[in-house]
DSSP file (Angstrom, degrees, kcal/mol; ACC not computed):
  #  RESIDUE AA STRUCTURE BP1 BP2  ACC     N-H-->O    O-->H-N    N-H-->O    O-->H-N    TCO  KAPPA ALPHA  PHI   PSI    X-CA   Y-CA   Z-CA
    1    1 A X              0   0    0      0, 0.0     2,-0.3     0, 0.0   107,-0.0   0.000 360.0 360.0 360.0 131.6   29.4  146.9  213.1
    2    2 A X        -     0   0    0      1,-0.2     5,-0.2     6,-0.1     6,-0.1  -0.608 360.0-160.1 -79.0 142.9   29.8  150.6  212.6
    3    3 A X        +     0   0    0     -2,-0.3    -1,-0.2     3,-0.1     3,-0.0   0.299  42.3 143.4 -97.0  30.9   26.6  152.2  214.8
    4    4 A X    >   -     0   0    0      1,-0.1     3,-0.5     2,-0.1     4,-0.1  -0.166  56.6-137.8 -28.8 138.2   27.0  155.6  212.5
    5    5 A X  T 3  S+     0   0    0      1,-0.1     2,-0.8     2,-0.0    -1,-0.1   0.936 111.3  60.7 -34.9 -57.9   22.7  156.8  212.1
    6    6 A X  T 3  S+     0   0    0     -3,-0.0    -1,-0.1    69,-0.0     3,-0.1  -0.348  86.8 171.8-114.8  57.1   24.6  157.1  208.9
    7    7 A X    <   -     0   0    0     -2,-0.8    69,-1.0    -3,-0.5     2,-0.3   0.371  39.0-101.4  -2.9 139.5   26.0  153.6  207.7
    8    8 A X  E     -A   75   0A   0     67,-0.2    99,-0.8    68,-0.1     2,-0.4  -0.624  34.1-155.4 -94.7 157.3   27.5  152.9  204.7
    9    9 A X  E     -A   74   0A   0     65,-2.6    65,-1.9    -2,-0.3     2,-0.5  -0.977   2.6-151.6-125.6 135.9   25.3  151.2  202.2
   10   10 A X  E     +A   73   0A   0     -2,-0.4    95,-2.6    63,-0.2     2,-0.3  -0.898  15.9 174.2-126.7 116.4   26.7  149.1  199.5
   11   11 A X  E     +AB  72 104A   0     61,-1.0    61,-2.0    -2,-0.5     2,-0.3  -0.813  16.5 145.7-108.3 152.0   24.9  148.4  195.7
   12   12 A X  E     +AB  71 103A   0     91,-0.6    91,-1.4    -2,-0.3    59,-0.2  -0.969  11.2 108.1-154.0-175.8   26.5  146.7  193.2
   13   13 A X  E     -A   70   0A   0     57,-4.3    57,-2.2    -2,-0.3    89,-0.2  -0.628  44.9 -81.2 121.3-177.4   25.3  144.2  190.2
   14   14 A X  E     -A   69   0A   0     55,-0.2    87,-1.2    -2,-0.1     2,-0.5  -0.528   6.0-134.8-133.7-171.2   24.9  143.9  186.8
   15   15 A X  E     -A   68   0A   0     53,-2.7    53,-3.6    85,-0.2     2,-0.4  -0.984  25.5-159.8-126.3 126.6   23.0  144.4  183.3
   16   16 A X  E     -A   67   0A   0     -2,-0.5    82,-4.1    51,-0.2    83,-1.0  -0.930   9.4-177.5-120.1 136.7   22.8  141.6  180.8
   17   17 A X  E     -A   66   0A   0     49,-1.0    49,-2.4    -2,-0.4     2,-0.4  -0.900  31.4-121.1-134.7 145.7   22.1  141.9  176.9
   18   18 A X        -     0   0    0     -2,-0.3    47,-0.2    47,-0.2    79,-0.1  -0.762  32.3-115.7 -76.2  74.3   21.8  139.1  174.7
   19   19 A X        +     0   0    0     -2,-0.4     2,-0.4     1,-0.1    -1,-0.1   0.734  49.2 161.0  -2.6 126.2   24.6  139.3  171.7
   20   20 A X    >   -     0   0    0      1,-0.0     3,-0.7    -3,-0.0    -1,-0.1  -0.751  56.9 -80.6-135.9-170.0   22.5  139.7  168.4
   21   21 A X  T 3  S+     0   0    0     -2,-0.4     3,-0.2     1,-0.2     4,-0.2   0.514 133.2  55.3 -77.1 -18.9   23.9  141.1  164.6
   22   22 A X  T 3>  +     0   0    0      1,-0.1     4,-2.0     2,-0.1    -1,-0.2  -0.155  65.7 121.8-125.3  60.0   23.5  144.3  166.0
   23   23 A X  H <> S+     0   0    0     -3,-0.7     4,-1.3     2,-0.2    -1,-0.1   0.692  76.3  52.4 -77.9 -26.9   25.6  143.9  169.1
   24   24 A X  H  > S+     0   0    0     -3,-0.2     4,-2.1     2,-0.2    -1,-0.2   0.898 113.0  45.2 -90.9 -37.1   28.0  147.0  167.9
   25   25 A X  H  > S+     0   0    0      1,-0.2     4,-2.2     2,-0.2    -2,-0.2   0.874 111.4  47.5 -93.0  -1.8   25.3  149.0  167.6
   26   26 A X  H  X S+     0   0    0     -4,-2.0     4,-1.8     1,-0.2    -1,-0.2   0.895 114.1  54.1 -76.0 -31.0   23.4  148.0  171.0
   27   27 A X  H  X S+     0   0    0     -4,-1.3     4,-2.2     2,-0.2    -2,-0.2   0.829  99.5  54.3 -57.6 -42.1   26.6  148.5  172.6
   28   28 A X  H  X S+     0   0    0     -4,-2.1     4,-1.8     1,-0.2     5,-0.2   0.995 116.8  43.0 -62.7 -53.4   27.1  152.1  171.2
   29   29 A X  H  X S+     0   0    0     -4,-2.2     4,-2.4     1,-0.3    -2,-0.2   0.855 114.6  47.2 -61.2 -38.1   23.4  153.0  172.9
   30   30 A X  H  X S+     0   0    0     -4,-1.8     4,-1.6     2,-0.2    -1,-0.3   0.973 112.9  45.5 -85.3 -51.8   23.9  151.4  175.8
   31   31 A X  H >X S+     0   0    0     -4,-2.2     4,-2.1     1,-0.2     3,-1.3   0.929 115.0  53.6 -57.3 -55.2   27.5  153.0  176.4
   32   32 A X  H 3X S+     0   0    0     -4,-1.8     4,-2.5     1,-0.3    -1,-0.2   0.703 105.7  55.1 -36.0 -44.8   25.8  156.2  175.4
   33   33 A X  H 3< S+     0   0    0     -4,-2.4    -1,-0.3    -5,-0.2    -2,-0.2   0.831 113.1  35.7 -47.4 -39.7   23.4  155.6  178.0
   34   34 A X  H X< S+     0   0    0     -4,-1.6     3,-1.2    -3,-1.3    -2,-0.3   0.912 110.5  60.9-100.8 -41.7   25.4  155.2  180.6
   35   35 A X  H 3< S+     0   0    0     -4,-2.1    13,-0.2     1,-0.2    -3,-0.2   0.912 109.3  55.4 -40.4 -49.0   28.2  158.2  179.0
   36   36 A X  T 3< S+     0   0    0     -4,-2.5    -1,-0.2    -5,-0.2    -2,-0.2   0.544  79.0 107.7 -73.3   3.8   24.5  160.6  179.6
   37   37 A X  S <  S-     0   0    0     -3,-1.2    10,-0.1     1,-0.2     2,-0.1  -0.083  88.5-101.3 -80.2 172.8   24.1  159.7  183.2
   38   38 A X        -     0   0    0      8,-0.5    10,-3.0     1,-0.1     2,-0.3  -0.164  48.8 -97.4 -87.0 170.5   25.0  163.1  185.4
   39   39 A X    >   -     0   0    0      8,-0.2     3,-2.1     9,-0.2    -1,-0.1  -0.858  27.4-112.4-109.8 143.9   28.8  162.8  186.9
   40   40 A X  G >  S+     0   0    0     -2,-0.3     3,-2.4     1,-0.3     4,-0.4   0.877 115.4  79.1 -41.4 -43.1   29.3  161.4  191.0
   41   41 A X  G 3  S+     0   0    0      1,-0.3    -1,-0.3     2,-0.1     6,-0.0   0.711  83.3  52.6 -58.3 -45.7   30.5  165.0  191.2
   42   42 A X  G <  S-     0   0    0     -3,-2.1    -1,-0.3     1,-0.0    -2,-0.1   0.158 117.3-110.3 -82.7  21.8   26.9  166.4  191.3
   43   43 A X    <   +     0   0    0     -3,-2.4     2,-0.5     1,-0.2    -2,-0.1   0.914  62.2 161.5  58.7  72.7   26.1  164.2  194.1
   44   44 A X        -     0   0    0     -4,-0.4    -1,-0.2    -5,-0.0     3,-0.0  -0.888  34.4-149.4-107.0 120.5   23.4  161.8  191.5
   45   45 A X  S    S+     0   0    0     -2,-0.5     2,-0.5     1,-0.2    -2,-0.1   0.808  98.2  50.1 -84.5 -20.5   23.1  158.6  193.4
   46   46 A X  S    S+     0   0    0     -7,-0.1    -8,-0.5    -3,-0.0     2,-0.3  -0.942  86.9 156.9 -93.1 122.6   22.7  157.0  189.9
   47   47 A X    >>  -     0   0    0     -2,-0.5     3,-1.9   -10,-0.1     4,-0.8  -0.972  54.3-110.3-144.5 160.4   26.1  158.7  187.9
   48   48 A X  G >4 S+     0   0    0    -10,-3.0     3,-2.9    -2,-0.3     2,-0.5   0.951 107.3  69.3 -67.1 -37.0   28.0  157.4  184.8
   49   49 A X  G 34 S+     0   0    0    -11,-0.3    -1,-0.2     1,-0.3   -10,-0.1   0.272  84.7  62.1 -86.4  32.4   31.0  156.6  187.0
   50   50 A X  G <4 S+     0   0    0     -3,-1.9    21,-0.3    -2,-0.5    -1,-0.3   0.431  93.1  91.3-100.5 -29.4   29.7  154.0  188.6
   51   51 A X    <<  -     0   0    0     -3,-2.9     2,-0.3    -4,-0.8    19,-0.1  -0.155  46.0-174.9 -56.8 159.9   29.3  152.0  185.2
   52   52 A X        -     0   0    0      2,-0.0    17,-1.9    18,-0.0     2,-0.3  -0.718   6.7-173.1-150.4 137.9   31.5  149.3  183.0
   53   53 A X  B     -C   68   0A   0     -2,-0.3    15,-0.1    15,-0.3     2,-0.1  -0.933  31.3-108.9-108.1 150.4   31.1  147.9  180.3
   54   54 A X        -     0   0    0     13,-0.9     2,-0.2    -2,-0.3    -2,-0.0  -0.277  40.6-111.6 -66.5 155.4   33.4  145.2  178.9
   55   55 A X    >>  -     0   0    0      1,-0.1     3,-1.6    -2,-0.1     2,-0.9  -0.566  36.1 -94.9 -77.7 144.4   35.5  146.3  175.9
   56   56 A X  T 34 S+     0   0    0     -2,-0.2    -1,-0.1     1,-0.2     5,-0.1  -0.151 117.1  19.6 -53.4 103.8   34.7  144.8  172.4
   57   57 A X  T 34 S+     0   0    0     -2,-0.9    -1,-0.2     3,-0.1     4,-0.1   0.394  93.8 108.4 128.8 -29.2   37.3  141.7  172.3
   58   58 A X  T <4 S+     0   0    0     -3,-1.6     2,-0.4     2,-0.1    -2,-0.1   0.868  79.7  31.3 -61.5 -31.1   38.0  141.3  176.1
   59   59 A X  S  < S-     0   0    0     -4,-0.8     4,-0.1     1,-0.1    -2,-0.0  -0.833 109.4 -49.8-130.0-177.2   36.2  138.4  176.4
   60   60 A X    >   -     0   0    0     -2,-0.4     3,-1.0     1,-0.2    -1,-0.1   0.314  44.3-155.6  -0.3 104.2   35.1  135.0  174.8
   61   61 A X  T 3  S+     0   0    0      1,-0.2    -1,-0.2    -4,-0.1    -3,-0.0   0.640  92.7  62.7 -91.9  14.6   33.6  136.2  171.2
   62   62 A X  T 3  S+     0   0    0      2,-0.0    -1,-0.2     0, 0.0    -2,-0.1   0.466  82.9  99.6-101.6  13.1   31.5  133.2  171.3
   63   63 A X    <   -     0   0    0     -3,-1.0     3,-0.0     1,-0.1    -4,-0.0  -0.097  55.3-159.5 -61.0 170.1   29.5  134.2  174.5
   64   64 A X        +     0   0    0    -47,-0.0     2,-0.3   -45,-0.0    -1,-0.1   0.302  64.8  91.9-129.7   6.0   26.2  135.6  174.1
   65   65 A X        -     0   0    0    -47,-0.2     2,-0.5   -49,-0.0   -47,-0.2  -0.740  54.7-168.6 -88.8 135.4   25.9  137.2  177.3
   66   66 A X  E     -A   17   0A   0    -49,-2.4   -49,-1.0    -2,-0.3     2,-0.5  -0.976  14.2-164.3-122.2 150.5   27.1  140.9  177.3
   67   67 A X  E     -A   16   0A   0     -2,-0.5   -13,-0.9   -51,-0.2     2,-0.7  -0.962  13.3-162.1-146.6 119.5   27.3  142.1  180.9
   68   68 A X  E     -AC  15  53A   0    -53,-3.6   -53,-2.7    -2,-0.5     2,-0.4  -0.934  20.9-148.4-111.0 140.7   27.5  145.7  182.1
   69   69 A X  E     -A   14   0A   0    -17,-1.9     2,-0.3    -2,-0.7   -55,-0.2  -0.864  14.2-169.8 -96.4 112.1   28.8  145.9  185.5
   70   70 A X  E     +A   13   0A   0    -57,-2.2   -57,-4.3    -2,-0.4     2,-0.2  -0.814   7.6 166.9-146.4 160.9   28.1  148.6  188.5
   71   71 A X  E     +A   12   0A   0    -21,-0.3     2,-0.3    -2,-0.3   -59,-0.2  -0.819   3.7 153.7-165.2 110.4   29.2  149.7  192.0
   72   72 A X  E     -A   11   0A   0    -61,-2.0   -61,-1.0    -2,-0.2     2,-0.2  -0.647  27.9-142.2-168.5 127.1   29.0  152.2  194.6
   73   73 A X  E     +A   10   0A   0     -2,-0.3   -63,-0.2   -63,-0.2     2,-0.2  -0.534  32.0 178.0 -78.5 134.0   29.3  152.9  198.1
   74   74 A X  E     -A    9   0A   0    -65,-1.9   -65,-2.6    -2,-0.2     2,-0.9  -0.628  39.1-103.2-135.2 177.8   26.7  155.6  199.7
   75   75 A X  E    S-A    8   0A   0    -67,-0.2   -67,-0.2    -2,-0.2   -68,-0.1  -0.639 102.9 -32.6 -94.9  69.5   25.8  157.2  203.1
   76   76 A X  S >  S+     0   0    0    -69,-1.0     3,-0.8    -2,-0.9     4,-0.2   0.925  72.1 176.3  64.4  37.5   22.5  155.3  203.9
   77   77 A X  G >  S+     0   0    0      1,-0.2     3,-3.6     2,-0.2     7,-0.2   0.909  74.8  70.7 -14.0 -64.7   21.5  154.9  200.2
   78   78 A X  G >  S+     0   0    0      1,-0.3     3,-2.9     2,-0.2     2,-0.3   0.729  84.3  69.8 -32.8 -68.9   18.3  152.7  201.9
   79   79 A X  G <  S+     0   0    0     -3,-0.8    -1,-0.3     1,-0.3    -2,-0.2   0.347 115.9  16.6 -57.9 -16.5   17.1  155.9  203.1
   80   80 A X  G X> S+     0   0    0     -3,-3.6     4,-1.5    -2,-0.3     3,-0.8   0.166  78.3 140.3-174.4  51.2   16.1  157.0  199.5
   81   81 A X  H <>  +     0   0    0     -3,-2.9     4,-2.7     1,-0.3     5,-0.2   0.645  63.7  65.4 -63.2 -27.1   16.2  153.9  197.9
   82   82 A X  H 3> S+     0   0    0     -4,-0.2     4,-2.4     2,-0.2    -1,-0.3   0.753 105.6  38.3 -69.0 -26.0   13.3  154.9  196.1
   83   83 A X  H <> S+     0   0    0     -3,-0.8     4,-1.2     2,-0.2     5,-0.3   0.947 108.9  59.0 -94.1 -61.5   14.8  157.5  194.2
   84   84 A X  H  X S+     0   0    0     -4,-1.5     4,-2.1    -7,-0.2    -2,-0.2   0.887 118.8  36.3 -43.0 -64.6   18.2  155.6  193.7
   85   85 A X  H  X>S+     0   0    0     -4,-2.7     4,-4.4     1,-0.2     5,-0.6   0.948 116.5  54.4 -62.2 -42.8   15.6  152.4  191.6
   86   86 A X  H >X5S+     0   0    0     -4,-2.4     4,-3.1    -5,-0.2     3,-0.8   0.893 109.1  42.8 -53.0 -55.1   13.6  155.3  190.3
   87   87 A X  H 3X5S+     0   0    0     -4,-1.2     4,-2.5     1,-0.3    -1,-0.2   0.853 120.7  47.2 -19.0 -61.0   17.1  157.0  188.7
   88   88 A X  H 3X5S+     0   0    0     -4,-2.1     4,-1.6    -5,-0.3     5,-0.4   0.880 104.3  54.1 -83.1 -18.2   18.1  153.3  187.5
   89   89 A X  H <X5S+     0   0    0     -4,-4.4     4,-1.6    -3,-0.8    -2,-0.2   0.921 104.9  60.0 -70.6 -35.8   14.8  152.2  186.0
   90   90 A X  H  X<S+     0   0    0     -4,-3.1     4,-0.9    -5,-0.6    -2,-0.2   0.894 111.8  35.3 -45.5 -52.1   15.2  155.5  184.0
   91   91 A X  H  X S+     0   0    0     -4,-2.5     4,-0.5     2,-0.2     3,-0.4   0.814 108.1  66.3 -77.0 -27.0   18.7  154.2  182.4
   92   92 A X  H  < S+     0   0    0     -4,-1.6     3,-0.3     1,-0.3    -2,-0.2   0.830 105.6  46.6 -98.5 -48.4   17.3  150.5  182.2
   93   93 A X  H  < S+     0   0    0     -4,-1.6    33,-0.5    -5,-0.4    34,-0.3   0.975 104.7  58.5 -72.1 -31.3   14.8  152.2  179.5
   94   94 A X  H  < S+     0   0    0     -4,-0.9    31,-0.3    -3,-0.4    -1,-0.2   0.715 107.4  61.9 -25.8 -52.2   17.5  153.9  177.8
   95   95 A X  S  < S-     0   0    0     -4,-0.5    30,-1.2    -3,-0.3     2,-0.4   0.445  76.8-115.3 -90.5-165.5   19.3  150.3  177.1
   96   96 A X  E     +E  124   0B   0     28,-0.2     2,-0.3   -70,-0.1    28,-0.2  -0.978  57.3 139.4-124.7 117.3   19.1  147.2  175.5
   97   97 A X  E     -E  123   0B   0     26,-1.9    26,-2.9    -2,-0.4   -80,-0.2  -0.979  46.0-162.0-177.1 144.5   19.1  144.9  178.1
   98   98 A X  S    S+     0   0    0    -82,-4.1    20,-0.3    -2,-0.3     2,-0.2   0.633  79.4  16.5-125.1  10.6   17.4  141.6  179.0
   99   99 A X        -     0   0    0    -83,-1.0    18,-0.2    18,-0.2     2,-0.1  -0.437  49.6-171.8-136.4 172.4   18.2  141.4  183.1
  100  100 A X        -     0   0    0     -2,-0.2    16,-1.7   -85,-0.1     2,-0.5  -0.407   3.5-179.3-174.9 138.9   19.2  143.6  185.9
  101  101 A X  E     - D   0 115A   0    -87,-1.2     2,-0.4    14,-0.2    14,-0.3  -0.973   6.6-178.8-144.5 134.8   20.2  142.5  189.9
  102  102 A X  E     - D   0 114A   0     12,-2.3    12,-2.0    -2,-0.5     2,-0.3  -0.972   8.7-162.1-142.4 132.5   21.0  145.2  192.0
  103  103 A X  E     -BD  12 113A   0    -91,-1.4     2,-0.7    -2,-0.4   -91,-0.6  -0.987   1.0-163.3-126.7 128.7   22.0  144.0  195.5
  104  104 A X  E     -B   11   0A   0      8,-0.8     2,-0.8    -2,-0.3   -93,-0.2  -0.839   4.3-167.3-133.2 128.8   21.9  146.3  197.8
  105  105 A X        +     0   0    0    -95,-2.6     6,-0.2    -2,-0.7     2,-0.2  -0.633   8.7 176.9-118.3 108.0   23.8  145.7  201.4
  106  106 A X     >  -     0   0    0     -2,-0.8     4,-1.2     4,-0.4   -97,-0.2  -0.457  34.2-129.2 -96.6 165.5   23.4  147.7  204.5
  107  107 A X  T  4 S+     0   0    0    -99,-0.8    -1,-0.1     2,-0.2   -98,-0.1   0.898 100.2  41.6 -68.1 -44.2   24.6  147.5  207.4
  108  108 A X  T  4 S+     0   0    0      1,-0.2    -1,-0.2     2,-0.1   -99,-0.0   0.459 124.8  27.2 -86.5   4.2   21.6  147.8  209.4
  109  109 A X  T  4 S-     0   0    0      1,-0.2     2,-0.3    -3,-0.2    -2,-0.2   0.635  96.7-123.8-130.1 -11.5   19.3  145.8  207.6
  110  110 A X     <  -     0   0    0     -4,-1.2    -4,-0.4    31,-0.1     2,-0.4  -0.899  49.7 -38.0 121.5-144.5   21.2  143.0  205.6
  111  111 A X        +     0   0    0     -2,-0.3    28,-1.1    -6,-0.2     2,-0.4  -0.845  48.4 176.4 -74.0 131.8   21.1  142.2  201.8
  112  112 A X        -     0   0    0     -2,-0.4    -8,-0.8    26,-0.2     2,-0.2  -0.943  18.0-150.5-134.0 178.8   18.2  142.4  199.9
  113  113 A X  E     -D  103   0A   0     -2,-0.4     2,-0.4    24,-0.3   -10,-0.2  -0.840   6.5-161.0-157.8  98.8   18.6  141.8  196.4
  114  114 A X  E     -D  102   0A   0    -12,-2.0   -12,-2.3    -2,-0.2     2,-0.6  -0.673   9.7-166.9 -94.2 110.2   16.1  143.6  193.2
  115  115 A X  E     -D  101   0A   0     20,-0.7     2,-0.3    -2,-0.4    20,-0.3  -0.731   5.8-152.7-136.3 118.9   16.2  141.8  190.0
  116  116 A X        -     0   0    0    -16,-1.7     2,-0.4    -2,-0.6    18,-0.1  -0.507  19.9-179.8 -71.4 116.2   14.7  143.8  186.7
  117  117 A X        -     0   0    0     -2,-0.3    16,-0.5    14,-0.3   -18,-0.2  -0.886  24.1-132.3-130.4 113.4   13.3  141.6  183.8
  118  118 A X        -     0   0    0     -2,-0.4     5,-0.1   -20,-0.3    14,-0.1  -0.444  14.4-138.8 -74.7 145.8   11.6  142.1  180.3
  119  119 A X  S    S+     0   0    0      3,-0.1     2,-0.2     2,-0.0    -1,-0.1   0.204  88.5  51.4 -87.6   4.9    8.4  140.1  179.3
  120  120 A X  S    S-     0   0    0     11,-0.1     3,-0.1   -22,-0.1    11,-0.0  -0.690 109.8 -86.1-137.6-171.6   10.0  139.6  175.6
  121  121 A X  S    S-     0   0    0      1,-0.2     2,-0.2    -2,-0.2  -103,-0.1   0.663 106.0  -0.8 -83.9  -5.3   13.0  138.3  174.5
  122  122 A X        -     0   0    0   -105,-0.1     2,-0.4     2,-0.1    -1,-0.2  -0.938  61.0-123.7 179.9 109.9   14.5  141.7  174.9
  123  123 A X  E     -E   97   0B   0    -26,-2.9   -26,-1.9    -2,-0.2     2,-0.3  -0.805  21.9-162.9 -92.4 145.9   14.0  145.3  175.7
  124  124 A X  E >   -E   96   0B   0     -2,-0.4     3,-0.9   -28,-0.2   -28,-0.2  -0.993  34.2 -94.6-142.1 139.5   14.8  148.1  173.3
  125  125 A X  T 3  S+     0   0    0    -30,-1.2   -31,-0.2   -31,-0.3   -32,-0.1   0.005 102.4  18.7 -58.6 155.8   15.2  151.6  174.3
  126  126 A X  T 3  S+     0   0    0    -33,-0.5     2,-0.6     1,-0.1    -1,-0.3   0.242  84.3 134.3  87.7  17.4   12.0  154.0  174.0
  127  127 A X    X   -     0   0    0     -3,-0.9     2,-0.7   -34,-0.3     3,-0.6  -0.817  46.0-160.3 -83.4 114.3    9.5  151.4  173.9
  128  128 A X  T 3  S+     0   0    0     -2,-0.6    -1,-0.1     1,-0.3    -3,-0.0   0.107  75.3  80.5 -86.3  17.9    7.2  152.2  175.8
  129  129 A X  T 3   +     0   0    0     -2,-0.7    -1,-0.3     2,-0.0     2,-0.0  -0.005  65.1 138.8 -99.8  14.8    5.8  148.4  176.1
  130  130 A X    <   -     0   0    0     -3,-0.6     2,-0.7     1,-0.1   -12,-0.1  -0.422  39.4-153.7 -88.3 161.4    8.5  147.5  178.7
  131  131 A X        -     0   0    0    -14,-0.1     2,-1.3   -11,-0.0   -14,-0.3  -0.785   8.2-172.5-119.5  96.7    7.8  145.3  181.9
  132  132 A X        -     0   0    0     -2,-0.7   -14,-0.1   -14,-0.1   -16,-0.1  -0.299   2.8-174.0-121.8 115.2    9.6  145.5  184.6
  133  133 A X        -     0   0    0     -2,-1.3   -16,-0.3   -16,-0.5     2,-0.1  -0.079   7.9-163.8 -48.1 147.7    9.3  143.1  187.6
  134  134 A X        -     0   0    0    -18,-0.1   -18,-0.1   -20,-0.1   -20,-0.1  -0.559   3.0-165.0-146.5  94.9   11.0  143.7  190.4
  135  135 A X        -     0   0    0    -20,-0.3   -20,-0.7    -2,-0.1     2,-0.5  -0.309   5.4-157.7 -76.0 146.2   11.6  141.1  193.1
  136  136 A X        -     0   0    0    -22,-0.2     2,-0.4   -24,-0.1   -22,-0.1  -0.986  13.0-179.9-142.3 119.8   12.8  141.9  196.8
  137  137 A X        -     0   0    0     -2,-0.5     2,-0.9   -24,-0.1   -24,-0.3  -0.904  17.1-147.4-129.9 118.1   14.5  138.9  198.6
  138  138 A X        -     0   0    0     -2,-0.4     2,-0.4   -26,-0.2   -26,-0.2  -0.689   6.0-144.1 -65.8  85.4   15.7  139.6  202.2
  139  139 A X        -     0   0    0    -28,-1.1   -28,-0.2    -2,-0.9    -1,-0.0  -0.380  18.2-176.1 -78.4 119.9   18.8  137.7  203.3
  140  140 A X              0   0    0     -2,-0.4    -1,-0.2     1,-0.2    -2,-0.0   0.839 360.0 360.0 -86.9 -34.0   18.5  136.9  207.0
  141  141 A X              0   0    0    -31,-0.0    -1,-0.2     0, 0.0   -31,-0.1   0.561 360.0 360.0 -39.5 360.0   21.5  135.4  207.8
């Protein structure tokens, strides 16, 4: 275990939208979303180059899951974790999206593990009616 004060922190997880008829164009916003984020370069703890999204075609077109994917290693993240959720609850309104699990795993404290959920079948961006829950589970092991 490194005993650095300043431990590396590790977040990762993903964003799930449900495939509809307007799947190209929730995909355009969403990508757009994530394109508007600041670049790592300006030291952003949330920044677009931490995103993916799948390419149209790459997987199963009979799925219904669309799944955007994230990752990034920090200097004691924990330490202003509140501003890293606030930063992603900000893009989370942006989206289309019907999840979110962000795990984030530090060295000196474990796992814990945040997962973001809408109270309809579906959030869509700038409505201001969204709910999002956020659950904190503590891995002890």
């Amino acid at each position: 275990m490194n005993t650095d004060v300043r431990s590396e922190s590790v977040v990762y997880g993903c964003i799930k939208n449900i495939a509809s008829e307007e799947l190209s164009q929730q995909r355009r916003r969403n990508r757009d979303a994530m394109q508007a984020l600041p670049s790592a370069e300006t030291w952003s703890l949330v920044n677009r180059e931490m995103f993916s999204l799948t390419e149209p075609g790459a997987t199963d077109l009979n799925l219904a899951t669309e799944v955007v994917h994230f990752g990034a290693s920090y200097q004691g993240v924990e330490h202003e974790w509140t501003y890293w959720l606030e930063q992603f609850e900000s893009l989370l309104r942006k989206m289309y999206c019907v999840s979110a699990t962000v795990h984030l795993e530090t060295e000196m404290s474990g796992l814990h593990s945040f997962v973001f959920a809408t109270d309809g079948f579906c959030h869509e961006p700038e409505r201001s009616d969204i709910q999002i829950r956020c659950e904190w589970v503590k891995d002890t092991a």
